[in-house]
N, C-alpha and C positions, 0 to 999 in steps of 0.2 A: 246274491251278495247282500240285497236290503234283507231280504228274510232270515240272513246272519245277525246284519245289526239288532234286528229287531229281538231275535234269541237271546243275544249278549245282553241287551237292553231289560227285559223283562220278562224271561222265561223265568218264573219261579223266584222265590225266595233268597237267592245267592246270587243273583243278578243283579248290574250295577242300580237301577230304578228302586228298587225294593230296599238297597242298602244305603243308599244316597239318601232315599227322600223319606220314604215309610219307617223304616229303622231310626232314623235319628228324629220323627217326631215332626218333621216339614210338609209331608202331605197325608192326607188320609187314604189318596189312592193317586197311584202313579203308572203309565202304560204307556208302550209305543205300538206301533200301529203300521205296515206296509200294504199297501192294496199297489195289487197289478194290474194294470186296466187297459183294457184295446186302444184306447188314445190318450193314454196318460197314469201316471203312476202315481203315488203320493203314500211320502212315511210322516207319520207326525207321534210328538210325544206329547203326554196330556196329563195334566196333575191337578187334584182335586184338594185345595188349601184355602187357609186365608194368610198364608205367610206369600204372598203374591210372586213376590222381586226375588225373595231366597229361595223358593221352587225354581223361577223361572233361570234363574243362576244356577242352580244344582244341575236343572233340565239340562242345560250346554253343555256344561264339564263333564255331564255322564254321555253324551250323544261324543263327544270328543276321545273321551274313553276307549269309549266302544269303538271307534275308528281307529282304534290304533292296539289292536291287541296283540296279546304274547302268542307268540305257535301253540303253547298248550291252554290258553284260553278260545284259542280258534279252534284248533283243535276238538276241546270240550264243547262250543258251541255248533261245529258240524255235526258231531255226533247226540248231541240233544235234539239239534233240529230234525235229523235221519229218526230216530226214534217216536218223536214228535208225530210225525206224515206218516211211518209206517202204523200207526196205533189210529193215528186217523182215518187211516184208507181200510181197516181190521174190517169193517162190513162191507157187504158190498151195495149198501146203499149210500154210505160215505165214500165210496172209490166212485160208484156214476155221477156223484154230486160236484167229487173233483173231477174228475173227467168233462162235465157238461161246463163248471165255470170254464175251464183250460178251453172249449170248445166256442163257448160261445160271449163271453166277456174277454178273453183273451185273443181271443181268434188265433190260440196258438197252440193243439194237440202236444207238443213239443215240450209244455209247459208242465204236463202230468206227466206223458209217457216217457220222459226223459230224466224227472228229477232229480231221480237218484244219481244216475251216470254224470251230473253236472255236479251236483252235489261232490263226489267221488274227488272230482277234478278239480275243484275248488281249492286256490292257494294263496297261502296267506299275502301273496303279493300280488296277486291279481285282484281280492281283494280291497287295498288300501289304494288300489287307481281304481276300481267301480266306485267308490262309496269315497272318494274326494269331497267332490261337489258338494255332498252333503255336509263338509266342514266351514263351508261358507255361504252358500247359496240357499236360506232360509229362511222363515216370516214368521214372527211372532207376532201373537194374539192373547187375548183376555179378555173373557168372559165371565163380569160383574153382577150380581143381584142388583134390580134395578132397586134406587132407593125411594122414599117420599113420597 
């Protein structure tokens, strides 16, 4: 479900990041980000500006967005992301490469050899209860050129 947000987020040119923030002139680069990890996980969105406070307001309302999509925005984003991993996995030294993360950062086989079928099964209401927490439970940061 984060690797959803993360689609909605910043797959491509017609995703909320790109239209939010790069389109109207607010950041010069904007990106989210999920890592799956054996003891912890972490999604973060990241925007490269000097409009500081209007990025970092844009960041929320698009992260807010994106948690609350239409069936055929979810929709479109499962089908991006399925496209996405099949085109990834095309050699087979990108398929051992996911395989070995799944294996050995994840400690979860489950994690490759299952995607799709979860994927498949993925509902727009199940969801909006995985990817809650992510509506309020957050920290923000800024990272300044040092001056002087």
């Amino acid at each position: 479900y984060f690797e959803l947000t993360d689609t909605l987020l910043s797959s491509g040119k017609s995703y909320l990041l790109y239209q939010r923030l790069r389109e109207r002139g607010i950041a010069y680069s904007a990106s989210s980000n999920y890592q799956n990890l054996k003891f912890g996980s972490n999604f973060t969105l990241t925007a490269t500006t000097h409009k500081v406070e209007e990025a970092r307001e844009e960041l929320l309302k698009s992260l807010q967005e994106a948690l609350n999509p239409t069936e055929e925005e979810f929709l479109f984003a499962k089908e991006k992301l399925r496209k996405g991993e099949l085109f990834g996995r095309e050699s087979g030294e990108a398929e051992a490469e996911a395989l070995g993360f799944a294996l050995t950062v994840t400690e979860d086989e489950g994690y490759f050899t299952e995607f799709f079928e979860d994927l498949e099964r993925a509902t727009l209401k199940e969801f909006k209860e995985w990817v809650a927490g992510l509506k309020e439970e957050f920290l923000t940061g800024t990272l300044l050129p040092q001056t002087g």
